[in-house]
C-alpha angles and dihedrals in degrees: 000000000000134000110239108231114192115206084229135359112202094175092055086056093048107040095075083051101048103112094035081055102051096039086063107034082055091050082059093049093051093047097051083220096131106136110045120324131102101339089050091044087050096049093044090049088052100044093048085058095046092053093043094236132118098239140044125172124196112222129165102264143344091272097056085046090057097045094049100048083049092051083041100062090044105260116161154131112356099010121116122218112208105218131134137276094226100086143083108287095249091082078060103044093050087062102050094039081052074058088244124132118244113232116190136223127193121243136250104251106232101041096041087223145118097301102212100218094069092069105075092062086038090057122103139174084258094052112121111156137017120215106203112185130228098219123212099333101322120089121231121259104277112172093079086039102056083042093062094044086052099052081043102041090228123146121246125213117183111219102213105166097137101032115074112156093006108131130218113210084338093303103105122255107271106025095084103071129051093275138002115204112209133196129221105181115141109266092047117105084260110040133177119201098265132347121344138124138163138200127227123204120158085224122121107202096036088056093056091045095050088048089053094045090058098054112059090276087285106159080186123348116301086006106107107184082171147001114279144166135236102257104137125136128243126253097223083058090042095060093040088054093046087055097050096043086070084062097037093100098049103044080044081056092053094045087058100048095049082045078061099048084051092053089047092053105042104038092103097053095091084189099075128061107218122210116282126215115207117232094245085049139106101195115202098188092228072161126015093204115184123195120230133155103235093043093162096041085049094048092041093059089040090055085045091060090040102264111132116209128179137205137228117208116349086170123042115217105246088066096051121128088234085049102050098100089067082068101227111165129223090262091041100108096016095181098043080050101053098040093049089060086054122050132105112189095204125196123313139156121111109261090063108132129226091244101060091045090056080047090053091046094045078049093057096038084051090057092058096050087052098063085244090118104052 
């Protein structure tokens, strides 16, 4: 009989919380505060310690983080934002809603992030900021970036959606550049019960800016000094954030560690590519994504024997249908293509036991001894 393995399990993750969660889900009932207030300040204040940085602003998803760190720094009609094509659509979508056009950079291949030396061909006279993205839980390589962005005067935001708590050369991903954007959508390292996000920056003036920004461009109420969005976050999200980010480091230790047992188990199937973690990195696993030649073969005979597998991102960005008038060409970006036809994001979240893990890796040995990896 085979071992079930869910791709994820948020109710393993809840149950030990239930009662921390209620108690303070209830406190934001009694007080009325659900969109911003106290609950939203506290959890800003917490995750700007826990990040090591001076500001932390609480906004209604990753997206809107992105796009208003974009409209922060100034980025508009007729700029260009250098970022990759290797992401979920949303580090895209912020530029051209900023009213900015996306250009695209290939990725270093084994760590699957911004390579720098694509930046120099991608510059133009209208370029104005780099994303670089911090992919499934290890943060691109920015000293290089941030380099580059210095001799060019060009802004950098850190696109960190999927790295809360990972660690570049010991500073934490998205406190190097002039912003980091953050998701806290529910199945991140750090989720909320339904859609929030925030941006750090250690910068004064671009704080006030950003909290301005999310608010309808209200300096104070019924005062506009420019004009804004509603992007704040909710109250009821704020204190359960505030409640799983005392647990953050834990449940990103776990994840290592069951990053660990993968690597152990699947080190002698020369078929597959594991995961690799850069020397200047602290890796945090949101996704433990493998490389193998017949990914939907492979993914097919795992969900037959009840391991559930998931992929990102079977299409890059500069090939998508809603891209295509920026003319990029199947070719265009050669390593962000054949990746993309190749990963398997297996199984990760912190309550996974070692026994399903051994299950996930009998499944993919199977599949060896099956003919199905070539």
């Amino acid at each position: 009989m085979h071992i079930r393995v869910p791709f994820l399990d948020l109710n393993a993750h809840h149950a030990p919380l239930r009662s921390e969660l209620d108690r303070a889900i209830r406190e934001v009932i009694d007080s009325g505060a659900f969109a911003g207030g106290p609950f939203v300040e506290k959890f800003e204040a917490d995750f700007a310690s826990y990040c090591g940085c001076r500001y932390a602003i609480g906004v209604g998803s990753g997206t809107e983080a992105l796009w208003l760190s974009l409209l922060a720094c100034g980025v508009g009609a007729g700029d260009e934002v250098i970022t990759v094509s290797n992401t979920f659509m949303a580090t895209a979508e912020a530029i051209t809603y900023s009213g900015a056009r996306p250009v695209f950079v290939d990725v270093n291949e084994a760590t699957y992030t911004m390579d720098p030396a694509g930046l120099e061909e991608a510059l133009s006279p209208r370029t104005k900021a780099i994303i670089p993205v911090h992919l499934f839980g290890q943060p691109a390589d920015m000293d290089p970036i941030l380099e580059f962005a210095r001799n060019h005067n060009l802004f950098v935001i850190e696109d960190a959606a999927q790295a809360h708590g990972s660690k570049y050369g010991g500073r934490s991903a998205g406190t190097l550049g002039d912003a980091g954007c953050f998701s806290f959508y529910p199945s991140k390292n750090l989720g909320a019960f339904g859609e929030a996000g925030a941006i750090v920056t250690n910068n004064p003036r671009l704080q006030e800016k950003l909290r301005v920004l999310r608010d309808h461009g209200q300096v104070r109420k019924y005062h506009h000094s420019m004009v804004g969005w509603n992007c704040r976050m909710d109250g009821i999200q704020a204190a359960v954030l505030s409640v799983k980010l005392r647990h953050l480091e834990s449940g990103n230790s776990r994840r290592r560690a069951h990053a660990l047992q993968y690597n152990q188990a699947l080190e002698e199937i020369e078929e597959i590519v594991t995961p690799s973690e850069a020397l200047y990195s602290r890796h945090v696993y949101h996704v433990y994504a493998i490389r193998v030649e017949e990914r939907d073969e492979i993914i097919s005979f795992l969900n037959e024997r009840g391991i559930q597998c998931g992929v990102h991102y079977p299409v890059p960005i500069h090939l998508q249908t809603a891209y295509q008038a920026l003319g990029y060409k199947t070719g265009s970006l050669p390593v962000s293509e054949r990746i993309a036809s190749e990963l398997i994001s297996l199984p990760m979240f912190p309550e996974l036991t070692e026994a399903q893990i051994a299950a996930v890796a009998l499944g993919l040995r199977g599949a060896t001894t099956a003919g199905v990896m070539a």
